[in-house]
C-alpha positions in Angstrom: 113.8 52.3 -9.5 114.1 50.7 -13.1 115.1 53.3 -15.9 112.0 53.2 -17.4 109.6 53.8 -14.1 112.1 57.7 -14.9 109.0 58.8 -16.7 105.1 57.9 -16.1 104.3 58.7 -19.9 106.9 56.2 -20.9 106.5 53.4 -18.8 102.9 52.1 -20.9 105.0 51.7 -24.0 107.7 50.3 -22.1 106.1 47.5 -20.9 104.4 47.4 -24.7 108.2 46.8 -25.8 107.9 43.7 -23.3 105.0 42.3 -24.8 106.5 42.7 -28.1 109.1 40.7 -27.9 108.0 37.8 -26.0 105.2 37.7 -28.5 107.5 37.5 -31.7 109.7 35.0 -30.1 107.6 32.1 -31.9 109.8 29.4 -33.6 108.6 26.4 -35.6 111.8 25.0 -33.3 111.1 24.4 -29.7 115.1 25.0 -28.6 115.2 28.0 -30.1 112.1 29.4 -28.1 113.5 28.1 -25.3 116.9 29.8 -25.3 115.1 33.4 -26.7 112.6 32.8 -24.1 115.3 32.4 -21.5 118.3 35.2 -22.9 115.4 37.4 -23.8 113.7 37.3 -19.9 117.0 37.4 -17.7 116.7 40.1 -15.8 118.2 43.4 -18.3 117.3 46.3 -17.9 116.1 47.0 -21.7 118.2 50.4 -21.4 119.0 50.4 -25.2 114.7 49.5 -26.4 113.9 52.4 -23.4 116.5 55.1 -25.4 114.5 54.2 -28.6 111.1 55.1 -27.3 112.6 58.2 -25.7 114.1 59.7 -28.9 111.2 58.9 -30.3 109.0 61.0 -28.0 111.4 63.3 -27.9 111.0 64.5 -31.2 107.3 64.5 -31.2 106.3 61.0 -32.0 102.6 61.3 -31.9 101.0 60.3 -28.8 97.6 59.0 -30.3 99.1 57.5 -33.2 97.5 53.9 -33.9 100.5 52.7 -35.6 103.2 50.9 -32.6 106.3 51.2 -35.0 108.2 52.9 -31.9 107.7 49.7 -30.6 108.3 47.8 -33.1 111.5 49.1 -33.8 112.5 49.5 -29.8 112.0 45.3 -30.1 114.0 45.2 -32.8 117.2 46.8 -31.1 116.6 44.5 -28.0 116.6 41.5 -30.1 120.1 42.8 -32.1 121.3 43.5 -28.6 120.3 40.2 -27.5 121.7 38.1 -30.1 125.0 39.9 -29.8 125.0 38.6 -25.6 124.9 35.2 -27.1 127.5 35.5 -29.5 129.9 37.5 -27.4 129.4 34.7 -24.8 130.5 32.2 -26.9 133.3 34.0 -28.0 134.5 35.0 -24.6 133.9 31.5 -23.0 131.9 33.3 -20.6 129.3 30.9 -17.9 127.9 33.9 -16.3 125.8 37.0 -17.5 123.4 38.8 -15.6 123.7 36.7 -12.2 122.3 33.5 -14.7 124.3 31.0 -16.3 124.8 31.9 -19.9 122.7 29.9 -22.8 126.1 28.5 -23.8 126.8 27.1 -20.4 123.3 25.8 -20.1 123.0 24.7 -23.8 126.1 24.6 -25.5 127.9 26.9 -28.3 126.1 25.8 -31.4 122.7 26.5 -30.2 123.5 29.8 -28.8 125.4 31.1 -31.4 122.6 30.0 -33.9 119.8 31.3 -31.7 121.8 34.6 -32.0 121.4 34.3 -35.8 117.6 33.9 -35.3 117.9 36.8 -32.9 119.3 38.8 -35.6 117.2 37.3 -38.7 114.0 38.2 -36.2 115.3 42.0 -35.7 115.3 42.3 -39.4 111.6 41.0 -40.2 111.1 43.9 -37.9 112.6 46.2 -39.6 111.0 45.1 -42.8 107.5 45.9 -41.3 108.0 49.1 -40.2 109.3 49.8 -43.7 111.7 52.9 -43.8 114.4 52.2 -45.4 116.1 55.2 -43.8 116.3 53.2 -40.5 117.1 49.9 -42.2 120.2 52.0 -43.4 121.1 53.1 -39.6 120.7 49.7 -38.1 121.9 47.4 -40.9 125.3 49.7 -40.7 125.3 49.4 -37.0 125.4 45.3 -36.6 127.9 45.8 -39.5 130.0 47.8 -37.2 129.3 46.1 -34.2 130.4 42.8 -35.8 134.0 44.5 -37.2 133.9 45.8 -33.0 133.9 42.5 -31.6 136.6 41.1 -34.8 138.9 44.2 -33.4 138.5 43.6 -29.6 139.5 39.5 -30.1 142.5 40.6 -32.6 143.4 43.0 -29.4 142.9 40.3 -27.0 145.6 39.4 -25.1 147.8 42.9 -26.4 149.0 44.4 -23.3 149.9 47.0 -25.8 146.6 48.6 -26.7 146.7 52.4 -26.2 143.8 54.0 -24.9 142.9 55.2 -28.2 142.5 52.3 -30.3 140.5 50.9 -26.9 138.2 53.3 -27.5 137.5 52.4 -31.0 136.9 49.2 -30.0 133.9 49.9 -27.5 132.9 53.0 -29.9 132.2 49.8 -31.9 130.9 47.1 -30.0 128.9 48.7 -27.2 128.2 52.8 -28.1 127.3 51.8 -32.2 124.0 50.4 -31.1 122.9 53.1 -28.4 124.0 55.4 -31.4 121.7 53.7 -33.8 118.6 53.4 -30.7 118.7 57.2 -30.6 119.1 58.0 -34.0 116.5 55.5 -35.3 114.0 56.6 -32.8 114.5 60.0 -34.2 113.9 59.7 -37.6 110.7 57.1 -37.0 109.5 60.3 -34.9 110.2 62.7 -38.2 113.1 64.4 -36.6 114.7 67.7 -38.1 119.1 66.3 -39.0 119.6 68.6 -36.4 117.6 67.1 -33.9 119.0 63.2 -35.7 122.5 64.3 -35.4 121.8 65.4 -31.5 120.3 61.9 -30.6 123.1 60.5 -32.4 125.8 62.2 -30.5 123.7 61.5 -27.6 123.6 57.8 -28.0 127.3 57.7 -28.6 128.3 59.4 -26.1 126.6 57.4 -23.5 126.9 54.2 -25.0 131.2 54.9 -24.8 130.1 56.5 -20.9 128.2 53.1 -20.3 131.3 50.7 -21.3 133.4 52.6 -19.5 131.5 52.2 -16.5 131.4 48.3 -16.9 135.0 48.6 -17.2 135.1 49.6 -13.9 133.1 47.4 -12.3 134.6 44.3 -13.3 137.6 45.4 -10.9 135.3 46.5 -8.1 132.1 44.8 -7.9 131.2 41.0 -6.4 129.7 38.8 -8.7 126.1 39.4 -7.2 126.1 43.4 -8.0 127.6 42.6 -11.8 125.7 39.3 -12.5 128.9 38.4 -14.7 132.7 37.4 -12.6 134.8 39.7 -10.9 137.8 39.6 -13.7 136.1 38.8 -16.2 138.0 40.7 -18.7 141.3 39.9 -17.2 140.4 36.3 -17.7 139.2 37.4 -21.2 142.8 38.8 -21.9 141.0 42.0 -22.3 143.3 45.0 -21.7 140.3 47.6 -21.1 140.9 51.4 -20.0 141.7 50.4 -16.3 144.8 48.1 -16.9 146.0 50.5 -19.6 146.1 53.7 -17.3 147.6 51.4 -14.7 150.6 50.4 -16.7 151.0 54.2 -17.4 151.6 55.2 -13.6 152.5 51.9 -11.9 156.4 51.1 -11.3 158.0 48.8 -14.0 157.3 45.7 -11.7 153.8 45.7 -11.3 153.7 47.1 -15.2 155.2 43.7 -15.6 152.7 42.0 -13.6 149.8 43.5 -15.6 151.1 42.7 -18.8 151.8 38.9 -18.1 148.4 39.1 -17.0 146.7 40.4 -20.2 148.7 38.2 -22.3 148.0 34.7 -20.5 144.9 36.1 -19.6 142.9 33.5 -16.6 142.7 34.7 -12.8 145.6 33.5 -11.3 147.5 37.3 -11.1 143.6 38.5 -10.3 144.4 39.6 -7.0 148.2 41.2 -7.4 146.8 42.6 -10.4 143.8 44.6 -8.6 146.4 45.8 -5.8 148.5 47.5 -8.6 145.5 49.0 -10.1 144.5 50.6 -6.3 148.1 51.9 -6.0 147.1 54.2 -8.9 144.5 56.8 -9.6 143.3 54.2 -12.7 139.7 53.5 -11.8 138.6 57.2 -10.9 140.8 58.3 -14.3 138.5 55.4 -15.7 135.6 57.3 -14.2 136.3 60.4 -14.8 136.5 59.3 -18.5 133.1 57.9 -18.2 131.4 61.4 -16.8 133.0 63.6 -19.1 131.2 61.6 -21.9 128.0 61.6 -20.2 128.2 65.3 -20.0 129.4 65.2 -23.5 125.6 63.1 -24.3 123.6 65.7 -22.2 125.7 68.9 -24.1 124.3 67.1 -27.4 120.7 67.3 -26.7 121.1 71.1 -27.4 119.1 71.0 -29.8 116.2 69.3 -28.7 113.3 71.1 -27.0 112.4 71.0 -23.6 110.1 68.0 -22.4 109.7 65.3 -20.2 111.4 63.0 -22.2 115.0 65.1 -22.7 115.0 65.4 -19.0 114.9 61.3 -18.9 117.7 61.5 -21.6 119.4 63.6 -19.3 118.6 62.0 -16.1 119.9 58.2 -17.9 123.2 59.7 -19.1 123.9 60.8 -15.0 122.5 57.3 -13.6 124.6 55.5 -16.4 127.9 57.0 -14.4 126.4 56.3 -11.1 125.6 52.7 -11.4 126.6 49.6 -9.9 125.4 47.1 -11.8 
C-alpha cells in the first residue's frame, strides 16, 4: 500500500498534488520539460507533498474550501524536494536513483543542475500565489538550510572522523529541514494555533532525522532493486554516515583501520570487508534503534493535536518510516 492510500479522505487531494505538478511543469524549453517530466514521474513516493496535506487537515483545513492552496503548496515542497535530487546527484556523481538512471547520467550535469534551478524558481512562483508571507518565511529558510546541509556533508566527506553529533546536524539539515518545513507550512496554511505549529514542526523533524536514518541503513543491507540507488552508495560517496561511525566505536583497531581507509578514499573496493566489520558489531540495529526512538519522539510531539483521522496517518507514517525497505 502507498502512504497516501493510509487515509480514504486524503487520497482525492493526493492525487490533486499529482495533477499539480505535472500541470505546472510547462517550459518555453523542451529539455527542461523533458528532465522535470522524467525526475518529477520516477516512481517517489511523494512522502514529504502527502505530510503537507496531512498537517494541513490536521489542523482543520476546511474541507469545502474552493481555494486548493494545500495543494498548491504540497507541489511546491515536491518540486524543492525534487530539484535538490538533481543537484545532490550531481554532486555525488550518482547514475542511479530510484531504480532509474539519474537525469545526470541520462543528460549530463549542466542540464540537471539547471533544471534543479527551474525546479526551485518553479517552487517559488508557487509560493508567491498562495501569498502568505508567513510560509514564504518557513520555506525560503528551509532551502537556505538545506543548501548549508548539503555544503556541510561534502566538507565532511571523506572525514572518517565525524562524530555522531555533528552527523546529525548534517541530515537535521539536508533531509529532516524540509519534512520540518512540510509540516509546519501545512499548519499554518490550515490556521494552526503555535502550539499546534510547533507540534507539526517537531513532528516533521523528528521523522525527517528517523527517515535518514533509515536510508542509512539500507545502503548497507538492501540490493539495488529494493533501494533503487547502489548498495554502498555512501561508502563510494566517502560518506561516513551513523553506521560506519558506530562501527569504528566497537570494532577492533584493524577493521577500525579498514573503515577509515574506506571513508577517506571512498569507491567500493573495501565494500565487502567493510560490511563484514559492520555485522561483527551491533552498528545497524544501534543505527535503528536511533531511527525508532525519533519516530516515537514525532508521534510524542503530536500531543497537542486533536484526535482525527489524519493524526492517526501522522502517527501510522512515523512507524512505517522505521519499518521500511525501500
Amino acid at each position: 500500500m502507498q502512504p497516501h492510500q493510509l487515509n480514504t479522505k486524503i487520497e482525492p487531494q493526493f492525487l490533486a498534488v499529482n495533477d499539480f505538478i505535472v500541470n505546472h511543469l510547462g517550459s518555453n524549453v523542451p529539455l527542461v520539460e523533458k528532465i522535470g517530466h522524467y525526475i518529477v514521474q520516477s516512481g517517489g513516493k511523494r512522502f514529504r507533498p502527502l505530510l503537507v496535506l496531512l498537517a494541513a487537515n490536521a489542523c482543520r483545513y476546511p474541507q469545502d474550501s474552493d481555494q486548493d492552496h494545500h495543494i498548491q503548496l504540497a507541489a511546491c515542497i515536491e518540486f524543492i524536494h525534487t530539484a535538490t535530487l538533481l543537484h545532490d546527484d550531481v554532486v555525488d556523481n550518482s547514475d542511479l536513483r530510484r531504480g532509474k538512471d539519474t537525469a545526470n547520467a541520462k543528460w549530463g550535469n549542466a542540464p540537471s543542475v539547471l533544471v534543479g534551478d527551474f525546479l526551485y524558481s518553479r517552487a517559488f512562483q508557487i509560493m508567491v500565489a498562495i501569498g502568505k508571507l508567513e510560509i514564504m518565511d518557513v520555506i525560503s529558510n528551509a532551502t537556505n538550510v538545506i543548501a548549508e546541509g548539503e555544503v556541510l556533508q561534502l566538507l565532511n566527506s571523506r572525514n572518517p572522523d565525524l562524530t555522531e553529533d555533528e552527523y546529525m546536524k548534517v541530515i537535521i539539515g539536508k533531509t529532516a529541514m524540509l519534512f520540518e518545513a512540510a509540516t509546519q507550512a501545512g499548519a499554518i496554511l490550515a490556521g494552526a494555533t503555535k502550539e499546534e505549529e510547533q507540534a507539526l514542526q517537531l513532528y516533521g523533524r523528528h521523522l525527517g532525522i528517523a527517515f535518514q536514518l533509515v536510508d542509512d541503513v539500507m545502503d548497507y543491507l538492501s540490493s539495488a532493486e529494493e533501494m533503487g540507488k547502489n548498495t554502498g552508495d555512501d561508502l563510494a560517496e566517502g560518506k561516513a554516515t551513523l553506521p560506519l561511525i558506530q562501527a569504528m566505536k566497537e570494532t577492533d583497531p584493524e577493521n577500525k583501520k579498514l573503515i577509515r581507509r574506506a571513508i577517506r578514499e571512498g569507491g567500493l573496493e573495501d565494500l565487502s570487508p567493510v560490511l563484514k566489520a559492520i555485522s561483527a558489531t551491533s552498528a545497524i540495529s544501534y543505527t535503528q534503534q536511533k531511527a525508532v526512538e525519533q519516530s516515537q519522539l514525532a508521534i510524542d510531539s503530536l500531543s497537542a493535536i486533536a484526535d482525527s483521522s489524519f493524526k492517526e496517518t501522522l502517527i501510522t507514517l512515523a512507524k512505517l518510516a522505521v519499518e521500511r525497505k525501500s
